[in-house]
N, C-alpha and C positions, 0 to 999 in steps of 0.2 A: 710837790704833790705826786710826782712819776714817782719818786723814792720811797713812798709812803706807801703806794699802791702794789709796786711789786714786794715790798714787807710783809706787806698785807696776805697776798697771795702763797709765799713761803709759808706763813704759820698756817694756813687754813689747806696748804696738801696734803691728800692723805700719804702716812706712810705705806711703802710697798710692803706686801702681804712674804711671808718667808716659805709660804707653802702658793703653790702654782693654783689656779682655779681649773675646777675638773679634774687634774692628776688623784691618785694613790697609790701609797706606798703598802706591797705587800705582805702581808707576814708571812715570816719566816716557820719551818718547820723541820724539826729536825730526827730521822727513821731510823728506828736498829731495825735487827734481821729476824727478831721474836717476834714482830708481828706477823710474820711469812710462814715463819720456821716452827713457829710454838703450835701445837695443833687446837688447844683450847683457846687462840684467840683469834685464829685467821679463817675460824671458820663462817663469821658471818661474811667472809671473802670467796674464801673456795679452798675445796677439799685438803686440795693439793698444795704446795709450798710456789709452785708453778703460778697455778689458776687465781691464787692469793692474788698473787705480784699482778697479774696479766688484770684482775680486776680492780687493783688501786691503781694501775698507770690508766685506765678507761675512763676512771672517775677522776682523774688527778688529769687530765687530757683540758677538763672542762671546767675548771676551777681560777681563775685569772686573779682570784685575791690573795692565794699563798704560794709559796716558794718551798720547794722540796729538796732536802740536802741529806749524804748521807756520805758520813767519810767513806775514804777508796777503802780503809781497814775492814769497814761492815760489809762495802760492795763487794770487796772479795769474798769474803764470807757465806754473802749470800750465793754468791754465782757458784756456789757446791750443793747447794740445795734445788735446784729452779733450772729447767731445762734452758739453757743460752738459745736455739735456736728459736725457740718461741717469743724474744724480747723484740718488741717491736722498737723498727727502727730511730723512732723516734723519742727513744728511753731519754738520753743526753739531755734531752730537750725541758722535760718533764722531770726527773732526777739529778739534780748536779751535786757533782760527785766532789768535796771538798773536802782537804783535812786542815785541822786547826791550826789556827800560829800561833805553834809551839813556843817559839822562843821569843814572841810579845805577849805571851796573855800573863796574866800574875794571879797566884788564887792565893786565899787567905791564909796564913800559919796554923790559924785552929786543924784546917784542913790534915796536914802531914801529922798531929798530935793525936788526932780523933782517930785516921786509919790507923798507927803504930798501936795506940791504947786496943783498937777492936783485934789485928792482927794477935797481939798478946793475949786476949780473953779466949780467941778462936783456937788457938795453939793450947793453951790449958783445956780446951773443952776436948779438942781431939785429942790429949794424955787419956780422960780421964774415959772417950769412949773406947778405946784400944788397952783400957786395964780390966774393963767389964767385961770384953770378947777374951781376951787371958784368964778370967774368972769363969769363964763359963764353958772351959774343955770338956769338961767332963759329965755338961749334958745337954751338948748340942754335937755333929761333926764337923770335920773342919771347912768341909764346903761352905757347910749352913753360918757357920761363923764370921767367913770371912764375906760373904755376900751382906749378912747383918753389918759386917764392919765395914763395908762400903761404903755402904746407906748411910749408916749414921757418922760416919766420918767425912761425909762429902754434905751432911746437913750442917753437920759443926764446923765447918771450914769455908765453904763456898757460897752457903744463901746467906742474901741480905749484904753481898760485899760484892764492890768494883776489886774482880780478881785477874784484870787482862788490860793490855793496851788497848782495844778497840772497845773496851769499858770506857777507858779515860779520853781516848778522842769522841767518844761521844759526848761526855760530858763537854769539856772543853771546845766543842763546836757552839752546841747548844747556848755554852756561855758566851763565845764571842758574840754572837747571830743577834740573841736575848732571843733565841729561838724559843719554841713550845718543844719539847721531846716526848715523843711519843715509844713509851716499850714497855715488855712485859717481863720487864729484869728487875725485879725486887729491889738489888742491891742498888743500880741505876736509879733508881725512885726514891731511895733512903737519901741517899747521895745529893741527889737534887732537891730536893726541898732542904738540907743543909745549907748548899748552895744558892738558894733564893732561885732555882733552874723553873719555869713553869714546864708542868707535864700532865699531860693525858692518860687517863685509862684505857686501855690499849682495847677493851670491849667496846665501848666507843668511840673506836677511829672511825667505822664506816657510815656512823651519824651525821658525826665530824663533816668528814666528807661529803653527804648529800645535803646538810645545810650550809655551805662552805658555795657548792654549786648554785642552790639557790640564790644565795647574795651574788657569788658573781652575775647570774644572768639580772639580777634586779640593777646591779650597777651599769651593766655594759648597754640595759635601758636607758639608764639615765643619760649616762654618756653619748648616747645615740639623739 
């Protein structure tokens, strides 16, 4: 009967639960330097590249359900922009500063085919905008020419492509993380939904961020 009875009680335990009662797990977030640096999208932020930053670390101070990461590549980046003595001390805290692992992440083969194939269309596009500024000595000057040939030679070669290393750690964070990435880099965007990367409209970070607060304080409710 005792051996029937502890049987009994084995099958009728419940099993332990693999998430903790009351914890959660943050998400992840992952920032380029365009939304500081670009002036058309940091302006629901503040004027300045400075005032930007200084207004996401206030609202990101208050936020307890995401995690804010930003390779050192970007960080650097930015710290050319944004006055250093203004960053409050407690930046670290608020931004962690991480770069990818490099030598364990694996991205797919289409990947290096796709970029080769665009690098090739790109390079044909710029032959053929640098044969029309050749076409056209003789009724524009050569200032005017080569200013046109800037423009449209830095259209046909650089928008809509990851053309940098602090392009590709960003992606590659994002992917480790299964971050959300937030920027206002065209080619970073293209890039990422290739890569299955979730991402934000960078016009909508600071929504983001005020309903972001609100859930935390409803949760830190409940936890209370």
């Amino acid at each position: 009967m005792a051996l029937k009875k502890v049987k009994k009680e084995r099958t009728t335990r419940k099993a332990p639960s693999n998430k903790l009662e009351g914890t959660f797990y943050p998400h992840k977030v992952v920032l380029d330097t365009s939304l500081f640096v670009n002036p058309d999208v940091r302006q629901s932020l503040g004027e300045t590249p400075t005032e930007a930053f200084e207004a996401f670390l206030f609202l990101a101070a208050q936020i307890h359900i995401l995690e804010f990461y930003m390779p050192p590549s970007i960080f650097e980046e930015l710290l050319h922009f944004i006055e250093r003595d203004k960053i409050p001390e407690d930046l670290l805290l608020i931004l962690h500063q991480k770069p990818p692992k490099k030598h364990e992440l694996k991205c797919p083969a289409f990947l290096l085919y796709e970029l080769i194939e665009d690098i090739r269309e790109r390079v044909n596009k710029g032959l053929r905008v640098a044969e029309k500024a050749v076409r056209s000595l003789e009724k524009k000057t050569p200032d005017e020419i080569i200013q046109d040939l800037r423009r449209k030679y830095r259209e046909a070669l650089r928008e809509g492509i990851i053309d940098s290393k602090e392009d590709v750690d960003l992606l590659l964070l994002a992917m480790e993380l299964d971050a959300l990435l937030v920027t206002a880099d065209q080619g970073l965007i293209k890039w990422a939904e290739k890569l299955g990367i979730k991402w934000l409209f960078p016009e909508k970070f600071k929504d983001y961020l005020l309903v972001a607060i609100k859930r935390s304080g409803l949760l830190m409710g409940k936890v209370k």
